[in-house]
N, C-alpha and C positions, 0 to 999 in steps of 0.2 A: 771714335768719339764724335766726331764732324758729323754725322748722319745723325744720331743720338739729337745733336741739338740744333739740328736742322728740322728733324720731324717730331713728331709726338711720341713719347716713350711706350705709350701702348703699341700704337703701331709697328714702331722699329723692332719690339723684343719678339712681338707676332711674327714680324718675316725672319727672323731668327730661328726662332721655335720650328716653322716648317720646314726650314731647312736643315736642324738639326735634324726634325723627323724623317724625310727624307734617305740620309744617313745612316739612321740607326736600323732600315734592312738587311743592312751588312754586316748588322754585329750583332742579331740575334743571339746567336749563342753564348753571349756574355748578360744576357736579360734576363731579370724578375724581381721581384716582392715589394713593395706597393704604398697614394691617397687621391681619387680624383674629383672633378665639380660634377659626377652626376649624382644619382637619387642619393648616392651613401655618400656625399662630400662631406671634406672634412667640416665643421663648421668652426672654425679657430683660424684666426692669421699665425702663419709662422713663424719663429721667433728668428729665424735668420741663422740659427747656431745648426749645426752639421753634428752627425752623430752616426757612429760604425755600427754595423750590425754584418755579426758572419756567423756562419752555421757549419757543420761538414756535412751537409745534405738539406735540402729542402724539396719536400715530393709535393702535389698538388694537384690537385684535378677543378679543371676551370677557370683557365688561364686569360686577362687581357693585358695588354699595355698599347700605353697611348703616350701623350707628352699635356703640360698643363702649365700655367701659370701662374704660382702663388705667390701671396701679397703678407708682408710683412707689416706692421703696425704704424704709421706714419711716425716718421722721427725716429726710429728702432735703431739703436746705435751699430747694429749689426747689418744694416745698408751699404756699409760703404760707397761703392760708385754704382751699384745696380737701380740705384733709386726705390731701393722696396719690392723690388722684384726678382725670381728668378723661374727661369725656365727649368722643370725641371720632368724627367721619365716617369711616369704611373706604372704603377704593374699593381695587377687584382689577381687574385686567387682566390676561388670560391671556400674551397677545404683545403686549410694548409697544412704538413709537419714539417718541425723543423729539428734538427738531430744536431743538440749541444750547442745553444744559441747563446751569441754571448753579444752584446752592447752598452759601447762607450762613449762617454761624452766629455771632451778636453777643457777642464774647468779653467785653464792655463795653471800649469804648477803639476794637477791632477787630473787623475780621470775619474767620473764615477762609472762602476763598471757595475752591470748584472749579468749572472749566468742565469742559465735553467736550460731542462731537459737532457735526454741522454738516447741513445740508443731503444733501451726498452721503454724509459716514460719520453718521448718526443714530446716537445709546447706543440700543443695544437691551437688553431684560429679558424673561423668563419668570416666571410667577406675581408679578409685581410686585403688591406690597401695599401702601398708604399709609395710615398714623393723622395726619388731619387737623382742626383745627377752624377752618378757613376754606381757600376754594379759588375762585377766579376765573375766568373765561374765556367764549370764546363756544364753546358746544359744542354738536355732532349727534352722532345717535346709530340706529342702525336695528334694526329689532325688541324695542322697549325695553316691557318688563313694570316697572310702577311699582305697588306698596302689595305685594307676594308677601311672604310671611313670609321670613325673612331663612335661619333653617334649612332650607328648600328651595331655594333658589339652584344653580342647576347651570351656568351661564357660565363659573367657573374653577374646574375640579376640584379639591375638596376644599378649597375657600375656603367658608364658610358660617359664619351668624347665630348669634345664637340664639333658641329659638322663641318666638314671638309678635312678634318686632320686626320690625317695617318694613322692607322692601326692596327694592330695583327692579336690574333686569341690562337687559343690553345685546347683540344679536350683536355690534356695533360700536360706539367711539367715537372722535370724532375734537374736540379742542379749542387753538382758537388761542388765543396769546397767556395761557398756562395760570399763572400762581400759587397757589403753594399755604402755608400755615402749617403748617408736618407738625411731628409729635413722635415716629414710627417711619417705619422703613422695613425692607420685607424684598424678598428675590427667590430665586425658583430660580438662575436668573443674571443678570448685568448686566456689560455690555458696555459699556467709556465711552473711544471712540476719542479722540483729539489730548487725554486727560486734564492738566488742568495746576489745582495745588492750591500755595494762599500766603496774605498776608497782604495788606487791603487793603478796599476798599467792599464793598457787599452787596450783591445781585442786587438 
């Protein structure tokens, strides 16, 4: 925390960020699904509240991730010591499925939880974007470029970094058994067959 108020909070959480990025070549195979600051950013501050998303399959073709920093609403009671901020993983996928998708959000007390899709109707998305900072699974991936600067990424048109940060794409991905910790989500579209949304456990 000495560094923190010794320097400028932008500053400090940047050298953060790249050395998280750094790291996260190593752990590829625990990576995907997705919201980043290029042409398709999200245009919303994040509320700061954490939200589960897991699927038993997510397949894809037109894979990026990168790392980002969003900004919570000044005063957002959900700051606590991060100051409104959190470093967090991007992943894009240009055409996604997702097989039995389910996500929850802990109201304290409760969750509200949605399901949808299945094996024969999958949710499907377009430019699916995710801000994450954790994400699980056993994943492959084919023609994957890992360390490319994150502002030249061309996998999901007009999803990109910013320059000098770390980045790696994908022609394809595919990951079983997928969890994620997201704090955004975006899409061109999203499609979420046998939809059903209540109160109850959490994925």
């Amino acid at each position: 925390m000495s560094d923190m108020q010794e320097q400028p909070l932008g500053q400090t959480r940047w050298r953060r960020f790249a050395l998280m990025m750094g790291i996260s070549a190593a752990v590829t195979t625990g990576l995907v699904v997705l919201t980043g600051q290029g042409v398709i950013a999200a245009s919303f501050s994040v509320s700061g509240m954490p939200f589960v998303v897991t699927a038993d399959e997510l397949q894809g073709t037109g894979f990026e991730q990168y790392a980002v920093l969003d900004q919570m609403e000044p005063g957002s009671p959900n700051e606590g010591d991060t100051g409104g901020q959190l470093i967090l993983i991007v992943s894009a996928v240009d055409n996604a499925k997702l097989t039995n998708l389910c996500q929850s959000i802990n109201l304290g007390g409760t969750n509200l939880r949605l399901t949808a899709g299945s094996a024969e109707h999958p949710v499907t998305a377009t430019k699916l974007i995710v801000d994450s900072d954790l994400i699980t699974g056993d994943a492959s991936f084919t023609s994957i470029d890992i360390g490319q600067d994150a502002s030249t990424l061309t996998r999901v048109p007009g999803a990109t970094g910013g320059i000098g940060i770390f980045g790696q794409q994908a022609e394809t991905v595919s990951i079983k058994h997928l969890r994620q910790n997201n704090y955004a989500t975006t899409a061109a579209t999203f499609n979420l067959p046998n939809l059903r949304m209540g109160f109850g456990d959490g994925c």
